[in-house]
C-alpha positions as CSV (number, residue, x, y, z in Angstrom):
1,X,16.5,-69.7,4.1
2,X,20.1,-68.6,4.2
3,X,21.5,-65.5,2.2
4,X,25.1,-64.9,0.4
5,X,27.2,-62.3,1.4
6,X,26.3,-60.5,-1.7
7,X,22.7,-60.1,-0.9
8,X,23.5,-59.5,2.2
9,X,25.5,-56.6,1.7
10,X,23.0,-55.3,-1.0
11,X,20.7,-55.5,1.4
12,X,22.6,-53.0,3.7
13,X,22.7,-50.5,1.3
14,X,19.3,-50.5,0.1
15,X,18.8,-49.9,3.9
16,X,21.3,-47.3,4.4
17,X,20.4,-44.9,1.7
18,X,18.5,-41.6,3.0
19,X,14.7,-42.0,1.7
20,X,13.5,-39.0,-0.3
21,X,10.8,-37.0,2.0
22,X,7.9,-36.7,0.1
23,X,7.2,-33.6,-1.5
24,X,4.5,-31.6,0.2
25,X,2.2,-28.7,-2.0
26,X,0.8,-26.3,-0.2
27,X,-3.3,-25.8,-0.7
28,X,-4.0,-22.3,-2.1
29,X,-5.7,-21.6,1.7
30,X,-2.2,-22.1,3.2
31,X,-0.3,-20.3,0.8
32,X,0.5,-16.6,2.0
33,X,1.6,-14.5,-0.2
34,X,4.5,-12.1,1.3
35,X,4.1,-8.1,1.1
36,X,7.2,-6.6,-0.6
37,X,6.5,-3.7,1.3
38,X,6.0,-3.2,5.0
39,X,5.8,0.6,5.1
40,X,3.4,2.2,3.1
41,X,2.8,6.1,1.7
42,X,-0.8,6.8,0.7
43,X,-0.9,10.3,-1.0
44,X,-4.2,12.0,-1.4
45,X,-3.2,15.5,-3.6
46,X,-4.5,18.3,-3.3
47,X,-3.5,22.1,-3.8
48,X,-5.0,23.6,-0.4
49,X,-4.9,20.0,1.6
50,X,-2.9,17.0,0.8
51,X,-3.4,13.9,2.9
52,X,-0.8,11.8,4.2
53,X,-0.7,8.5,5.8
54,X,1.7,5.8,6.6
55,X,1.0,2.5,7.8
56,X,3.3,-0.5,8.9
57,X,1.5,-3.5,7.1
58,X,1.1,-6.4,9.7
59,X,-1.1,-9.2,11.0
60,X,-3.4,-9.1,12.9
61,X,-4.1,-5.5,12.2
62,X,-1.8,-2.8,10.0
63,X,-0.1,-0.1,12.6
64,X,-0.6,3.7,11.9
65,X,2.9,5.6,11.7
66,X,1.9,8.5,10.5
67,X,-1.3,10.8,9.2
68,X,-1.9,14.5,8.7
69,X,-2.7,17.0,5.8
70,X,-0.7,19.6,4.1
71,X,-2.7,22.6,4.8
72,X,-2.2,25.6,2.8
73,X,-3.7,29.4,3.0
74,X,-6.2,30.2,0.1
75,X,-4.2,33.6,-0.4
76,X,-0.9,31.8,-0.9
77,X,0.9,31.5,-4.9
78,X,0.4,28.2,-6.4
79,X,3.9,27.9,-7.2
80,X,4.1,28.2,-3.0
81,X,1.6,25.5,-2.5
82,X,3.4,23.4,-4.7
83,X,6.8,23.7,-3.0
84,X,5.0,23.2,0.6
85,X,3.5,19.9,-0.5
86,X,6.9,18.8,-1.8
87,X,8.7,20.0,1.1
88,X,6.7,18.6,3.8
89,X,6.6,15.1,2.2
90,X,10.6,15.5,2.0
91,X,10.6,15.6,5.4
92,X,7.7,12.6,5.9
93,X,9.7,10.3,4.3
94,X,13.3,11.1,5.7
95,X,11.7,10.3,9.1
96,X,9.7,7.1,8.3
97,X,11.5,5.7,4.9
98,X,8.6,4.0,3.3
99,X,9.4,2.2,0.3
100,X,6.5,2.6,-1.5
101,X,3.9,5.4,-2.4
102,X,0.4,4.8,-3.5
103,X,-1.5,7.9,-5.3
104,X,-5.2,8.4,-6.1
105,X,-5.9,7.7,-9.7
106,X,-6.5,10.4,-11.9
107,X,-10.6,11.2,-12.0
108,X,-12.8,13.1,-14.6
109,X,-13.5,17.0,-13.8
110,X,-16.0,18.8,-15.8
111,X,-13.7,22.2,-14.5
112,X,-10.4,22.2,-16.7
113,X,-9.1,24.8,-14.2
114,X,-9.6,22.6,-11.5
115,X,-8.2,19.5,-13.6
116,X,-5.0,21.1,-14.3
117,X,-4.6,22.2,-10.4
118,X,-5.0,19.0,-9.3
119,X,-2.6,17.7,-11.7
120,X,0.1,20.1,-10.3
121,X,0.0,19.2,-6.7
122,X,-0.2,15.3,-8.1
123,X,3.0,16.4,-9.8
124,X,4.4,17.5,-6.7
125,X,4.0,14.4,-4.4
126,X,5.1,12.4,-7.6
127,X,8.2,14.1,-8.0
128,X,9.3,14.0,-4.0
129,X,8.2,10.2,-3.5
130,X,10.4,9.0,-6.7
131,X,13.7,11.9,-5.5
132,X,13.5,9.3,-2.5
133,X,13.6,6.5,-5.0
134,X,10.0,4.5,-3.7
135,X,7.8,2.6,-5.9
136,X,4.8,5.0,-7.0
137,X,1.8,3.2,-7.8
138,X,-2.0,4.6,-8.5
139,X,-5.4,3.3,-7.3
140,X,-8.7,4.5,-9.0
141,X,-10.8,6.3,-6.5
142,X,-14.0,3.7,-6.7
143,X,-11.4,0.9,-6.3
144,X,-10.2,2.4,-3.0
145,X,-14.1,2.8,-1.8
146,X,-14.8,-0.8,-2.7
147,X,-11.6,-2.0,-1.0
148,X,-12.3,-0.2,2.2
149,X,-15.9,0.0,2.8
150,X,-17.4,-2.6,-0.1
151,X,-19.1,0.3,-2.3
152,X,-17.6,2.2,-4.5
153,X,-19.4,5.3,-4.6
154,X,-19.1,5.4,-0.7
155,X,-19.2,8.9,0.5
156,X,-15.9,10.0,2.8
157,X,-17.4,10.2,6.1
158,X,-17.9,6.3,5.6
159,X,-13.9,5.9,4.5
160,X,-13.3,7.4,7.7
161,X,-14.7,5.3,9.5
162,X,-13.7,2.0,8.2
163,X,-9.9,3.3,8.2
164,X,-10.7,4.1,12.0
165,X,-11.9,0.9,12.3
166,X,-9.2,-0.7,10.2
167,X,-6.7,0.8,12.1
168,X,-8.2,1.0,15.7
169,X,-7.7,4.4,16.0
170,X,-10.0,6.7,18.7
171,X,-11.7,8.4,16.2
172,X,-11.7,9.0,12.5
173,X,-9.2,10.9,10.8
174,X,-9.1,14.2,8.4
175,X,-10.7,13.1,5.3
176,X,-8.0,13.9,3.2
177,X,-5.9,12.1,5.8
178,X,-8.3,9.1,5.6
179,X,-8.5,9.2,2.0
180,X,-4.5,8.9,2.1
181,X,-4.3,5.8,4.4
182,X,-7.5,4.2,2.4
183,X,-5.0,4.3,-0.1
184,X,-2.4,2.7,2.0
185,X,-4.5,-0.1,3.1
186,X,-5.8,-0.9,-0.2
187,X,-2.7,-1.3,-1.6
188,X,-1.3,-3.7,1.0
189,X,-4.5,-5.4,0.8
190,X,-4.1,-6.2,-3.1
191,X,-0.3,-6.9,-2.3
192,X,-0.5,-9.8,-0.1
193,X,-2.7,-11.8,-2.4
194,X,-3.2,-12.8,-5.9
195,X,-4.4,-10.3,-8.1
196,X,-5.7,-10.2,-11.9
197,X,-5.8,-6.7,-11.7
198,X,-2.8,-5.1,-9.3
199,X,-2.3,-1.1,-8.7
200,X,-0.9,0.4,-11.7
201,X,3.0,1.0,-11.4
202,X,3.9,4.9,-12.3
């Protein structure tokens, strides 16, 4: 059966145009969702000790940076405690320039005394993470503990381990140390999924 030179030329066209490639949804398994931040600050306050930790968050495992506690003297002013914690965290993040900080969540303490001097070295790893202009963000103690070692009344020595384990380090850290990179890792842990409930933004 012969054709005209219309159809014929219709024909062409229709055989010319591009197809559309399907449009292809990715299953909730495939999705990933990116981490905004790669280095993370985990602060553990404390007056006498402040924990530290930084972590580079990739896959397979999350690479350590960075750990160590803020030690000071039980004779020394709290006013002097308070400018050694901001001081030495100055200096933590000039050298590593994380881009976000992550805090222990306020707790309940029966001793006001004690309540109001953990609030002040708080205050001062607050105030030098937002001078360098990172995200602060708080997790709850228990959270951290459920994260980490799936109970949230876990004792340290148990954090410590799991972040050694996390992190395939030797052997454990500090606790306050570990406490400060359970922090860390919690944090990237809610970040690169979908969470109901994210760390609350300070």
């Amino acid at each position: 059966m012969g054709i005209t030179l219309q159809q014929f030329e219709q024909l062409k066209n229709r055989v010319a145009r591009p197809r559309r490639a399907p449009s292809t949804v990715a299953s909730p398994a495939q999705a990933v969702r990116p981490i905004a931040h790669e280095l993370i600050l985990g602060i553990d306050p404390s007056l006498r000790g402040t924990g530290y930790g930084v972590i580079r968050w990739s896959r397979p495992r999350p690479q350590l940076l960075a750990q160590g506690t803020v030690h000071s003297p039980p004779g020394r002013e709290r006013s002097r405690c308070l400018l050694h914690i901001a001081q030495s965290l100055r200096q933590l993040l000039q050298q590593f320039h994380p881009t976000v900080c992550v805090v222990e969540g306020l707790f309940y303490a029966q001793n006001l005394q004690t309540a109001l001097i953990m609030g002040e070295a708080r205050g001062a790893s607050l105030v030098a993470a937002a001078e360098a202009g990172l995200e602060i963000y708080e997790i709850a103690p228990r959270k951290v503990k459920q994260a980490i070692v799936g109970y949230g009344a876990a004792q340290k020595h148990a954090v410590g381990k799991m972040v050694q384990r996390m992190l395939g380090l030797a052997e454990a850290p500090a606790p306050d140390a570990a406490d400060a990179l359970a922090l860390a890792l919690t944090f990237a842990q809610e970040a690169s999924r979908y969470n109901f409930n994210p760390p609350r933004k300070l």
